[in-house]
C-alpha positions as semicolon CSV with decimal commas, in nm:
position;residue;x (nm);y (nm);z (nm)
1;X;6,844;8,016;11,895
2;X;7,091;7,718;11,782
3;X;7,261;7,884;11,429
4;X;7,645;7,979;11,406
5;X;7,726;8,190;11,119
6;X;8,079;8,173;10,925
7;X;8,164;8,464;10,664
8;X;8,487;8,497;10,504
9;X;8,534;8,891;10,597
10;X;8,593;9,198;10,366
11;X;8,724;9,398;10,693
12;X;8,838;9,776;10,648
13;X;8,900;10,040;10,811
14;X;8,637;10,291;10,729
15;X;8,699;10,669;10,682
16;X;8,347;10,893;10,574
17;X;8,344;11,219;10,563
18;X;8,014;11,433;10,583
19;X;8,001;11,749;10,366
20;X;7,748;11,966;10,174
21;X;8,013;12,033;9,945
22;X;8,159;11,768;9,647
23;X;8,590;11,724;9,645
24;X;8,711;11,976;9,348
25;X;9,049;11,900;9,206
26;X;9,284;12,178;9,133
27;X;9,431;12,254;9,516
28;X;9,074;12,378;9,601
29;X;9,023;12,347;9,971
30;X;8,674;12,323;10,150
31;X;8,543;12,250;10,471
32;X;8,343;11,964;10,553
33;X;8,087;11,921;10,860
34;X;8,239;11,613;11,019
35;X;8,432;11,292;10,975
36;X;8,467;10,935;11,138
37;X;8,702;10,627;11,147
38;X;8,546;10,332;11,212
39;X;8,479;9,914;11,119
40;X;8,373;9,902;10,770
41;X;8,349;9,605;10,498
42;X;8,003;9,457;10,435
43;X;8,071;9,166;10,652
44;X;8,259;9,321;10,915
45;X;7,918;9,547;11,011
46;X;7,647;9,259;10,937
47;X;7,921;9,032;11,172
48;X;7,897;9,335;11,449
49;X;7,520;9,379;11,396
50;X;7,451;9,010;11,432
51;X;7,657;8,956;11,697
52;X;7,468;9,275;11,928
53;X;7,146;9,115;11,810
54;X;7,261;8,776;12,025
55;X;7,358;8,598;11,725
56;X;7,628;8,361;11,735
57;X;7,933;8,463;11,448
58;X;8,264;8,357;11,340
59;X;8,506;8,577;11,063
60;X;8,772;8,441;10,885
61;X;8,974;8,701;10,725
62;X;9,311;8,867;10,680
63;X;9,418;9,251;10,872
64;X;9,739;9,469;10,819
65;X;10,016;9,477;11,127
66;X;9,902;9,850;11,186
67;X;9,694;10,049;11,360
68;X;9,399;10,006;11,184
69;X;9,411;9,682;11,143
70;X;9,396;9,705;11,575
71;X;9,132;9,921;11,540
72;X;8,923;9,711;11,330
73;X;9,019;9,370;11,533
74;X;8,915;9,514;11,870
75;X;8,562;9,645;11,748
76;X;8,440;9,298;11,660
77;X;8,574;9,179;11,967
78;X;8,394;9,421;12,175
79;X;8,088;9,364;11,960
80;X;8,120;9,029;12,023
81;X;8,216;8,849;11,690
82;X;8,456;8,555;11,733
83;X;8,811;8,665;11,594
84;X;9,015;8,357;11,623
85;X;9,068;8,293;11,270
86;X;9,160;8,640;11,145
87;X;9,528;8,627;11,004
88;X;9,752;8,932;11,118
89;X;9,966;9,019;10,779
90;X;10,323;9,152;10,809
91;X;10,356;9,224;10,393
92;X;10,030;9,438;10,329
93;X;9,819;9,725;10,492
94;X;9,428;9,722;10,647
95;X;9,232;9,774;10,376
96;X;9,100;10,137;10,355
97;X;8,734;10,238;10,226
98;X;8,711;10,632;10,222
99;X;8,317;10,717;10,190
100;X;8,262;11,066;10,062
101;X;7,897;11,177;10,187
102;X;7,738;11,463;10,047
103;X;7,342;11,561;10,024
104;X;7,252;11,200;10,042
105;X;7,447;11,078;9,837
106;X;7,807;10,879;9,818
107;X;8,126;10,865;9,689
108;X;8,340;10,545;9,760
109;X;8,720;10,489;9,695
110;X;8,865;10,121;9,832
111;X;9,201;10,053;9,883
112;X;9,224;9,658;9,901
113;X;9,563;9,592;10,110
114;X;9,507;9,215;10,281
115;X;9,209;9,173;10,080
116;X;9,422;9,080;9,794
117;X;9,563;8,807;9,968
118;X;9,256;8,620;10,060
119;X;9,245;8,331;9,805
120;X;9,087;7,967;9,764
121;X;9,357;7,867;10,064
122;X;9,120;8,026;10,321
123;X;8,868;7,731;10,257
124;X;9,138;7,462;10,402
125;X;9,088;7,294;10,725
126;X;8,742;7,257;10,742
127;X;8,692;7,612;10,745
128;X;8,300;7,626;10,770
129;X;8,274;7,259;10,961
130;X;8,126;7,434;11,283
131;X;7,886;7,671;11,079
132;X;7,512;7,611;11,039
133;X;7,494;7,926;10,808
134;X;7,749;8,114;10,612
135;X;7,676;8,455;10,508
136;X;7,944;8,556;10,147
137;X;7,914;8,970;10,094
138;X;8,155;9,122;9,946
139;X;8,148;8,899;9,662
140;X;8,356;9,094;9,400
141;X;8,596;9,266;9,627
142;X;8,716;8,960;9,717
143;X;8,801;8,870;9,377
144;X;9,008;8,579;9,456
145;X;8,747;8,377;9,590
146;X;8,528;8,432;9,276
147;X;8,609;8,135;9,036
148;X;8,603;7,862;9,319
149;X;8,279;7,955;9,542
150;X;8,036;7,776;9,261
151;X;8,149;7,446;9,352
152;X;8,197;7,567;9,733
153;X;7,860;7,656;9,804
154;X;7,728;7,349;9,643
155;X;7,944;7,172;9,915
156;X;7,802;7,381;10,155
157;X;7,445;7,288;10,030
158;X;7,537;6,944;10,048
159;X;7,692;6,933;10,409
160;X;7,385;7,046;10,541
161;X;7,469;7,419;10,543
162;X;7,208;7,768;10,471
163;X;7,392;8,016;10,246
164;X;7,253;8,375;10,209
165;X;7,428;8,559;9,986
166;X;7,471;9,026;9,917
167;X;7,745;9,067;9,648
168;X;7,726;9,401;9,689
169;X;7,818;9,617;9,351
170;X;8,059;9,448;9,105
171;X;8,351;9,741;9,011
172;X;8,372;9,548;8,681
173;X;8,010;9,574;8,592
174;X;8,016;9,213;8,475
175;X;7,854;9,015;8,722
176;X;8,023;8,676;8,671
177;X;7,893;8,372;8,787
178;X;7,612;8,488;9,035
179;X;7,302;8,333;8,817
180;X;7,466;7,992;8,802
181;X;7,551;8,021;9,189
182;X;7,208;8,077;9,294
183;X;7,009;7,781;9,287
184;X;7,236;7,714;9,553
185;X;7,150;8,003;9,780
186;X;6,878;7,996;10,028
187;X;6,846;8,377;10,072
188;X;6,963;8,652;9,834
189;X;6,958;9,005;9,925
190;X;7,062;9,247;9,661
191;X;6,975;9,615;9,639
192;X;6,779;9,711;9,357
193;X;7,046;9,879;9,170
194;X;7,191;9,507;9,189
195;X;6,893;9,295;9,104
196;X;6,885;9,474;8,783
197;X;7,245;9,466;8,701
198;X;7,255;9,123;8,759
199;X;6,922;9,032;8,600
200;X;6,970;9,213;8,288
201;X;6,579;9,311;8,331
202;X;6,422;9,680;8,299
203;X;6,262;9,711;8,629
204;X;6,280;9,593;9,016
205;X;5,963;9,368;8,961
206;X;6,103;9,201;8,673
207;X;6,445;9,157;8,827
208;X;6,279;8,997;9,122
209;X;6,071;8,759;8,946
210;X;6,368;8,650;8,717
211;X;6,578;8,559;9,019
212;X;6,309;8,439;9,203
213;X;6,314;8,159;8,918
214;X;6,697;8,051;9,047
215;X;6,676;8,122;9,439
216;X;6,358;8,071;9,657
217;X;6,343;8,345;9,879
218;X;6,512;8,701;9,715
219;X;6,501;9,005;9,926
220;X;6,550;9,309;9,710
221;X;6,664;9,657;9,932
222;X;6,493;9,957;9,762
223;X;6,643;10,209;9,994
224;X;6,355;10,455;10,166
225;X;6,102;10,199;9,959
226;X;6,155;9,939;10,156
227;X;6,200;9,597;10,078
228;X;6,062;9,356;9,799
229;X;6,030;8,951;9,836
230;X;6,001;8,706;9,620
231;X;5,954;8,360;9,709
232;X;5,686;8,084;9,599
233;X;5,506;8,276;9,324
234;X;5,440;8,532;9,581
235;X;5,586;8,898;9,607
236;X;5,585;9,081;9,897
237;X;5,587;9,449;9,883
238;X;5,727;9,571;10,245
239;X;5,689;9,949;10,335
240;X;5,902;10,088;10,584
241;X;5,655;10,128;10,900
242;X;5,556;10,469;11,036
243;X;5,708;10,444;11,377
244;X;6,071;10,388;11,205
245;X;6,078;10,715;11,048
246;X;5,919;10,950;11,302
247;X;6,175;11,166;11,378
248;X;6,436;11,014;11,141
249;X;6,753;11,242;11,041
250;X;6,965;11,031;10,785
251;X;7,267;11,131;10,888
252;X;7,465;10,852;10,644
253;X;7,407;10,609;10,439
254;X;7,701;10,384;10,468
255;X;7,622;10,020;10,586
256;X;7,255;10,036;10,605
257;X;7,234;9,772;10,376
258;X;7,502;9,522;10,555
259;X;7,236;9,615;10,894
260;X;6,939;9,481;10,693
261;X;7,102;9,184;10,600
262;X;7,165;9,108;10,980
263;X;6,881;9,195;11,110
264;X;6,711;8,977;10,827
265;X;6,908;8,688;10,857
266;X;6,895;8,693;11,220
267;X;6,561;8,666;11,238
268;X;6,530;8,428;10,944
269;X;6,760;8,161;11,122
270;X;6,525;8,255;11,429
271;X;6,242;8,096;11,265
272;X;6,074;8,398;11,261
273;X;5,808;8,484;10,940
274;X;5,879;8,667;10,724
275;X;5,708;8,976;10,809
276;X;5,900;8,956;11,114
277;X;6,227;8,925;10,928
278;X;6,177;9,237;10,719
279;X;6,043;9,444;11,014
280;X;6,360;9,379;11,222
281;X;6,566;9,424;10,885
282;X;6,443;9,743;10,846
283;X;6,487;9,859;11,196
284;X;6,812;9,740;11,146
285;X;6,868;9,938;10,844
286;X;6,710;10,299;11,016
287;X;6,862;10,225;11,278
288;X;7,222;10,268;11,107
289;X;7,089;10,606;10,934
290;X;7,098;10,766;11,253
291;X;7,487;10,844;11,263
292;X;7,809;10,855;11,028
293;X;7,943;10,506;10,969
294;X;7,775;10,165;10,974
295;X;7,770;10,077;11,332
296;X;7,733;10,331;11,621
297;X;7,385;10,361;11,615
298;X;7,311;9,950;11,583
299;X;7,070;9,760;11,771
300;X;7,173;9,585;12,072
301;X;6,912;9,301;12,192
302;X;7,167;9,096;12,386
């Protein structure tokens, strides 16, 4: 393969807890079934995934001068992301996402430390100049960043660059600026909760063909579902094959989506159809199902 993927990173430090019982207020005290600490951020587990697939990736991106931030820095490295231009910060902390899991379902609180400092500076120096593809998730959490990609991307576009783009779930509910960004995005991979939001339509189908109208190839995540594509008038509904769910305990939730993208993506930049694209996607995403946290249980090809 000849790609080499560039993200600006929403790293974290993740901490998900597994329970059959929901947090009650009031000094109540109950016992959960098991907890982890691990990478988290939507880019920092695609960038892991992609990079044990083979792929070739590159974060830029700002950590805390703690433990966590350690933590964090030394998983990508041993995953084999390229680290070089991740900024060590002495004024804030590692951004923190605690996942609450209970009976398939999620709670999420997100403490932003160094996020907050990522701004419009972080696109000096040529920042993408070596990329054939940049990847943007975390599109709201990195809020900074929101009023200047528009006329970013479109100099990505015009340098010869792919752009794929998950914003992952606005906490503001407003979804600013994504339909006028999307004519310049080559892939676009919400999840159907997303597609909607962002559409303004009723249903998936409708939210697919409306932004299949601004982007030409849009990859909607519909969770055990599958996947739906639009692209060229055509729609594409994938079902999750038989042999990926034989003996499949979902165990969590968190990052399943961020392993779709890469194992999409990766295949996409491949060259590979797109019926190969969704089936590694979705191996991808199982794959991630299998354990607490969005990357112990990802596939390694290299």
């Amino acid at each position: 393969m000849n790609f080499h993927i560039i993200s600006i990173a929403d790293l974290c430090i993740d901490v998900l807890v597994d329970a059959q019982v929901k947090p009650e207020y009031g000094q109540v005290e109950k016992l959960v079934d098991d907890y982890s600490m691990d990478l988290g951020g939507s880019i920092g587990i695609f960038a892991s995934q992609i990079a044990k697939l083979g792929g070739k990736i590159s974060l830029v991106g700002k950590l805390g001068d703690d433990i966590q931030g350690k933590i964090v820095l030394q998983t990508l490295k041993d995953a084999g992301v390229n680290t070089a231009k991740i900024q060590i910060s002495s004024t804030e902390k590692t951004p923190l996402g605690l996942n609450l899991s209970c009976r398939g379902d999620r709670a999420m609180l997100t403490y932003l430390g160094t996020l907050s400092l990522i701004d419009a500076t972080v696109f000096a120096d040529n920042v993408f100049e070596e990329a054939t593809h940049v990847h943007i998730g975390g599109y709201f959490l990195l809020n900074n960043l929101v009023q200047a990609w528009p006329n970013r991307i479109k100099e990505l576009k015009q340098n010869g660059k792919t752009v794929s783009l998950d914003t992952n779930w606005d906490p503001e509910q407003e979804w600013k600026t994504i339909t006028g960004i999307l004519p310049n995005v080559d892939v676009f991979l919400p999840n159907e909760s997303e597609a909607i939001a962002i559409s303004g339509e009723e249903t998936v189908y409708e939210a697919g063909e409306f932004l299949a109208k601004l982007c030409p190839l849009v990859v909607i995540k519909c969770g055990a579902d599958g996947a739906l594509v639009f692209t060229k008038g055509e729609i594409i509904d994938y079902k999750i094959p038989q042999d990926l769910l034989e003996g499949l305990k979902i165990v969590d939730t968190t990052g399943a989506g961020d392993n779709f993208n890469a194992g999409f993506i990766f295949e996409w930049l491949s060259g590979s159809g797109l019926n190969e694209c969704l089936y590694r996607a979705v191996l991808c995403g199982t794959q991630s199902l299998k354990a607490l946290g969005g990357i112990k249980t990802q596939v390694v090809l290299k």
